[in-house]
C-alpha positions as CSV (number, residue, x, y, z in Angstrom):
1,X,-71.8,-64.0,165.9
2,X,-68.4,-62.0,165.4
3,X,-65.8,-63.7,164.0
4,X,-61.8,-63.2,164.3
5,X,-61.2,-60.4,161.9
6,X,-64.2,-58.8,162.2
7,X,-64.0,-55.3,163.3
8,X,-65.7,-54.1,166.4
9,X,-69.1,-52.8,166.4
10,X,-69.7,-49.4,166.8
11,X,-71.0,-48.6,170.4
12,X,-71.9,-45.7,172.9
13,X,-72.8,-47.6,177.0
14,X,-72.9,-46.1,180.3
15,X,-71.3,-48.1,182.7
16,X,-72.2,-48.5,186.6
17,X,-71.3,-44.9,187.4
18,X,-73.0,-43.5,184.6
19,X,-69.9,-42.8,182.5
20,X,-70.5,-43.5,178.6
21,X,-68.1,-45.8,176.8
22,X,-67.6,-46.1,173.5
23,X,-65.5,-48.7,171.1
24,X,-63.4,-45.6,169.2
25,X,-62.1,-45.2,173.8
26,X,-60.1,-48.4,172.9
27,X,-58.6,-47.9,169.8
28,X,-54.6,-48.8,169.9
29,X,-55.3,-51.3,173.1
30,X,-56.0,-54.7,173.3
31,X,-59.7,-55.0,174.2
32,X,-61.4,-57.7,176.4
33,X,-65.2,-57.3,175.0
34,X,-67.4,-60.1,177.8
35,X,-70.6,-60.5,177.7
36,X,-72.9,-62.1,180.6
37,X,-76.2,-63.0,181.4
38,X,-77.0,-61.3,184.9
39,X,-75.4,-59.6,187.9
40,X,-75.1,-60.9,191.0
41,X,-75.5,-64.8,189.8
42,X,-73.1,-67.3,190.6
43,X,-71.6,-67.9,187.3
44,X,-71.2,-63.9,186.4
45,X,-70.1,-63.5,189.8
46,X,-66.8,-65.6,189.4
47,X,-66.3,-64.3,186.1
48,X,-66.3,-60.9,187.0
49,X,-63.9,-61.8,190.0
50,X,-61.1,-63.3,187.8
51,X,-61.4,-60.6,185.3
52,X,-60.9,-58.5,188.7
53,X,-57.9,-60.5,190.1
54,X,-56.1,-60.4,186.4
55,X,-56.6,-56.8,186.2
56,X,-53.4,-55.5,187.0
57,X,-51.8,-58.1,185.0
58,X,-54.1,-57.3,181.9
59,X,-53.1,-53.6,182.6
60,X,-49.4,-54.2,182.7
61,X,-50.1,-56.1,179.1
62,X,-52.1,-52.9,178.0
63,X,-55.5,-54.8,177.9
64,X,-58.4,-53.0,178.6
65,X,-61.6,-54.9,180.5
66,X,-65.2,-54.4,179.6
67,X,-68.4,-56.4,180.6
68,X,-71.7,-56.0,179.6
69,X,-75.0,-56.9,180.1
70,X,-78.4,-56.1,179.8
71,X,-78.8,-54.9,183.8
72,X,-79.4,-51.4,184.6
73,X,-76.8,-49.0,185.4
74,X,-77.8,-49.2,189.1
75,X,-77.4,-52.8,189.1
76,X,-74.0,-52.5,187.9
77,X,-73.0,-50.2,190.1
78,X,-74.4,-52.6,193.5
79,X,-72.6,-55.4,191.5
80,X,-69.4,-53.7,191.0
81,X,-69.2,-52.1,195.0
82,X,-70.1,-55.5,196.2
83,X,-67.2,-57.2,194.7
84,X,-64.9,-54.2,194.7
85,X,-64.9,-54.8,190.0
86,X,-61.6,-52.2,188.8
87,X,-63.4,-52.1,185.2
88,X,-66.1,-50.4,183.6
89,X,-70.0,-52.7,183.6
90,X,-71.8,-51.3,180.5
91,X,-75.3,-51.5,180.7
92,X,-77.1,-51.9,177.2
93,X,-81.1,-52.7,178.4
94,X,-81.7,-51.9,174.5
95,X,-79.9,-55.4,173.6
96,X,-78.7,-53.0,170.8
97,X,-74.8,-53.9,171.2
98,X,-75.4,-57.7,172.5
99,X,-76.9,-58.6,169.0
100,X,-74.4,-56.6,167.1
101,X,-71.7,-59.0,168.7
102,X,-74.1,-62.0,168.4
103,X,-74.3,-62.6,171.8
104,X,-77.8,-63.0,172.5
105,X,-80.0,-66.7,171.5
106,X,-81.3,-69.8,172.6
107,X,-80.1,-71.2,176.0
108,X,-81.3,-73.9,177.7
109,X,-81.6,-73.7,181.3
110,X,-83.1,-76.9,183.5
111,X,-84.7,-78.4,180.7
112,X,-86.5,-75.3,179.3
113,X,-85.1,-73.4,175.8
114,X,-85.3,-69.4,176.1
115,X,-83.3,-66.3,174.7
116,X,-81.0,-64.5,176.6
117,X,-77.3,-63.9,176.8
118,X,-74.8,-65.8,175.8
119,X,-71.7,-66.0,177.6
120,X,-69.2,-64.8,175.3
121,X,-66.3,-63.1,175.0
122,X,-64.4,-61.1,172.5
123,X,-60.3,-60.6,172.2
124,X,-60.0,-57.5,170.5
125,X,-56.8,-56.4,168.7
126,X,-55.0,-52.5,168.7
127,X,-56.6,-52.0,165.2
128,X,-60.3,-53.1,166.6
129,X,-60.5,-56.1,164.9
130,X,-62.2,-59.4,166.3
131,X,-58.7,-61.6,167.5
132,X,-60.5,-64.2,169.4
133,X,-63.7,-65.1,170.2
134,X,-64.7,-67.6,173.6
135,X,-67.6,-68.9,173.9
136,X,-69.2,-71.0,176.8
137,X,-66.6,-69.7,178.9
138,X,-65.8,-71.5,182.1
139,X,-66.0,-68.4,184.5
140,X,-63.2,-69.2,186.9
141,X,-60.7,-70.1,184.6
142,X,-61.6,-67.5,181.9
143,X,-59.0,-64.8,182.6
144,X,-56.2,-67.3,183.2
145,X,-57.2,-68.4,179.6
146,X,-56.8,-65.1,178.0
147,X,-53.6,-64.4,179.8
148,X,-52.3,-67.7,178.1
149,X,-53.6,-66.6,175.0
150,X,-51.8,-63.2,175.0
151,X,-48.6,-65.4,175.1
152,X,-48.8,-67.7,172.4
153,X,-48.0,-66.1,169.2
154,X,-50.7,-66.9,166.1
């Protein structure tokens, strides 16, 4: 797992309408990195909505929005028209940029232990180092959390 002051990992991800991203894109802008387990689910789903609502608010702050996931562009992109999402989905199916961020390990699910996703997220400063890291996020409030974040001075 990333830790604050680590710098971002390197990455290249399409997002849901096939437009590669990569971290250099963000340089000199704050940077919300979020990682989830799986479109479409309840959880990722409310998530994905309050990173949507706070949009304009992250934008006014200069805070860029990215999600990612394992899902396949095309998934993304039914994800993203059925919630009408303002902000790129990268797809990485290779789990490639998930474990360079540590975000992938042991869950536990209804009694049963398997890897997936981790629901993390990562505050990224102007200079592309690690400012925050969240993990088990509650999805609703997440956003609102950031937001609060971005106001209180370290």
């Amino acid at each position: 797992m990333l830790h604050p002051g680590d710098q971002l990992p390197q990455f290249s991800l399409p997002d849901q309408n096939n437009v590669v991203h990569g971290a250099d894109e963000f340089r000199g802008k704050w940077l919300i990195v979020y990682f989830y387990p799986k479109d479409d689910t309840p959880g990722c789903t409310k998530e994905a909505c309050s990173f949507r609502d706070a949009f304009n608010e992250l934008q006014r702050r200069g805070v860029q929005v990215v999600g990612i996931s394992k899902d396949s562009v095309a998934s993304h992109q039914k994800f993203a028209e059925k919630y009408h999402l303002n902000f790129p989905l990268l797809s990485d199916t290779s789990k490639e940029t998930i474990e360079a961020f540590g975000a992938w390990g042991q869950k536990k699910f209804m009694g049963r232990e398997f890897e997936g996703i981790l629901r993390t997220t990562f505050l990224v400063d102007p200079q592309g180092k690690i400012f925050r890291v969240y993990e088990k996020v509650n999805p609703i409030e997440h956003a609102d959390q950031i937001l609060k974040d971005l106001n209180t001075p370290q």
